[in-house]
C-alpha positions, 0 to 999 in steps of 0.5 A: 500500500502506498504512503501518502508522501508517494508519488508515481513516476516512470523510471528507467530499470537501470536505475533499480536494484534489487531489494536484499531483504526481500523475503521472496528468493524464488523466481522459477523460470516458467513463470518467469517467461509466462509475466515476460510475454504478457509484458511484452504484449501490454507493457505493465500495468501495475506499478512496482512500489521503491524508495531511493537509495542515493542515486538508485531506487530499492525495490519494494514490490515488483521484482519479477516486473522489473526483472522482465523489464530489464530483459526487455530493455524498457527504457521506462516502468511505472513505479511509485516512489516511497519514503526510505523506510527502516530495516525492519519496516521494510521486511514486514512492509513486504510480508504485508505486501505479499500475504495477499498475494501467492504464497511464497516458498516456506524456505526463504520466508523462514531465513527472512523471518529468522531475521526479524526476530532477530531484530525484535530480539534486539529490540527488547520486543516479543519475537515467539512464533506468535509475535512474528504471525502477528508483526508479519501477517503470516498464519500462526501455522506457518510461522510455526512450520518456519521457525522448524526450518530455521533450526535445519543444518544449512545444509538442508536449506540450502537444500531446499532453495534449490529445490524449490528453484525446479518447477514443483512437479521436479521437486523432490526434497520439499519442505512437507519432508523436514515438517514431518521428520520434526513431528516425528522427533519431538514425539520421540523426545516426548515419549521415548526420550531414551531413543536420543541417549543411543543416537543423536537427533542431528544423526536422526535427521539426517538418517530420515533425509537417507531413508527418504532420499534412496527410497527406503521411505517412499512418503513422508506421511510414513513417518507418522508411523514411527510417531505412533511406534514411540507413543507405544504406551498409549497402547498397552505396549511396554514403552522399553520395548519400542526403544531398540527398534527406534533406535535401529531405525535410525542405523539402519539405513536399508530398516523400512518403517512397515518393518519397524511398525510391524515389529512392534505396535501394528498388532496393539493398534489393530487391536485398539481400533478393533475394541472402538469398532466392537463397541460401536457395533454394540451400541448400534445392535443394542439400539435396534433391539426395540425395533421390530424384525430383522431382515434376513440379511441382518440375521444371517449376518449376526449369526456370522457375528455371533460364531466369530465372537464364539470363536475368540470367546470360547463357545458358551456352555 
């Protein structure tokens, strides 16, 4: 949104320069040719927004049009000029800026976000996940999902960035990969902590990243499993005897989840939900014994029922 000290002018792109502080990193080449064309048929539209900087201007919004202007060689674009604003005016003026628009990608808006809590840090101001959603205007959720990848090894954003350079359908390490590989650690801290005095967390991050990378996990959503292998108690199973597999899960590299799921809660969960589903089925009969007459489908259905229940009982005397 435009100050009311703005004004509109058309300025060379020669004379702009990128913004260092925009938290938008990714430009992916199709969608960067598709804005080109579309310029080049009806010039632009929308004016960017910059402030001076000395003899230049910093751009504020609009770096894809600039970038397409440049490699058109316009000798002019549309802007609207605005007062010089401070560091940290200036990264949450684009967070404002862009929330209405596409979403970005979730690797550079973390490294960005990592420095504005720095600098409400600095400044003695609240910077929890909370403070930054609100100061920023980026859901809570996201913000939270963020602040996990500004703990990753920059190694793996790094990874991430170029990565998300590909067009989506070519990308294979995203950033769902690293959010369910954290779930999944912290349920392991929280329930069976004893896993981390074997293995260490960073060697269970990157363990998770080899598994998924050569195959051995073929969805990330597999790794929900390994959360509920670790809440074991929940199920009756002796939290101690989950531990071992945990931890071989995590050094042995060619070790599937299905195995370690199998090996240790699948039979306690099935069992579980088989409890849940025996005592919907007794609800339901119960509610339809005052009614009258069973159709002969239900009946023989029932009487099926009745041997299976026979069977795990022990027939009745």
């Amino acid at each position: 949104m435009a100050s009311p000290d703005s004004t509109l002018r058309h300025i060379s792109p020669d004379r702009i320069r990128r913004n260092p502080d925009n938290p938008r990193l990714i430009f992916r080449e199709s969608e960067m040719q598709e804005l080109l064309e579309s310029i080049r048929e009806v010039g632009i539209r929308v004016p960017i927004s910059v402030y001076p900087d000395r003899a230049t201007f910093r751009l504020i919004d609009g770096e894809r049009r600039w970038k397409c202007a440049v490699k058109l060689n316009l000798p002019a674009m549309p802007a609207i000029v605005q007062p010089k604003p401070t560091r940290l005016q200036n990264i949450l003026m684009m967070f404002n800026i862009h929330n209405v628009r596409l979403d970005w990608d979730l690797m550079p808006m973390a490294l960005k976000l990592a420095e504005v809590r720095a600098m409400l840090t600095k400044q003695g101001l609240p910077a929890s996940a909370k403070a930054l959603a609100g100061i920023t205007g980026v859901s809570l959720p996201t913000v939270r999902r963020a602040v996990d990848l500004m703990e990753l090894p920059k190694r793996y954003q790094q990874m991430l960035l170029q990565e998300a350079e590909k067009p989506k359908d070519q990308q294979k390490i995203k950033v769902d990969l690293f959010v369910e590989i954290n779930k999944s650690r912290r349920v392991i801290e929280r329930y069976t902590p004893e896993v981390f005095a074997r293995v260490s967390k960073a060697k269970y991050v990157d363990a998770m990243v080899d598994k998924y990378v050569t195959g051995v996990v073929t969805n990330v959503v597999r790794f929900r499993d390994i959360s509920k292998i670790a809440r074991a108690e929940r199920t009756g199973v002796d939290r101690k005897a989950v531990i071992p597999i945990l931890v071989r899960f995590v050094t042995e590299q060619r070790y599937t989840i299905e195995r370690a799921y199998t090996q240790s809660v699948q039979a306690a969960y099935q069992r579980r939900d088989l409890v849940s589903k025996v005592k919907g089925l007794a609800d339901a009969l119960l509610a339809q014994a005052g009614q009258s007459g069973l159709t002969l489908q239900m009946g023989r259905e029932l009487r099926r029922l009745r041997g299976a229940i026979d069977k795990l009982l022990g027939a009745p005397r």
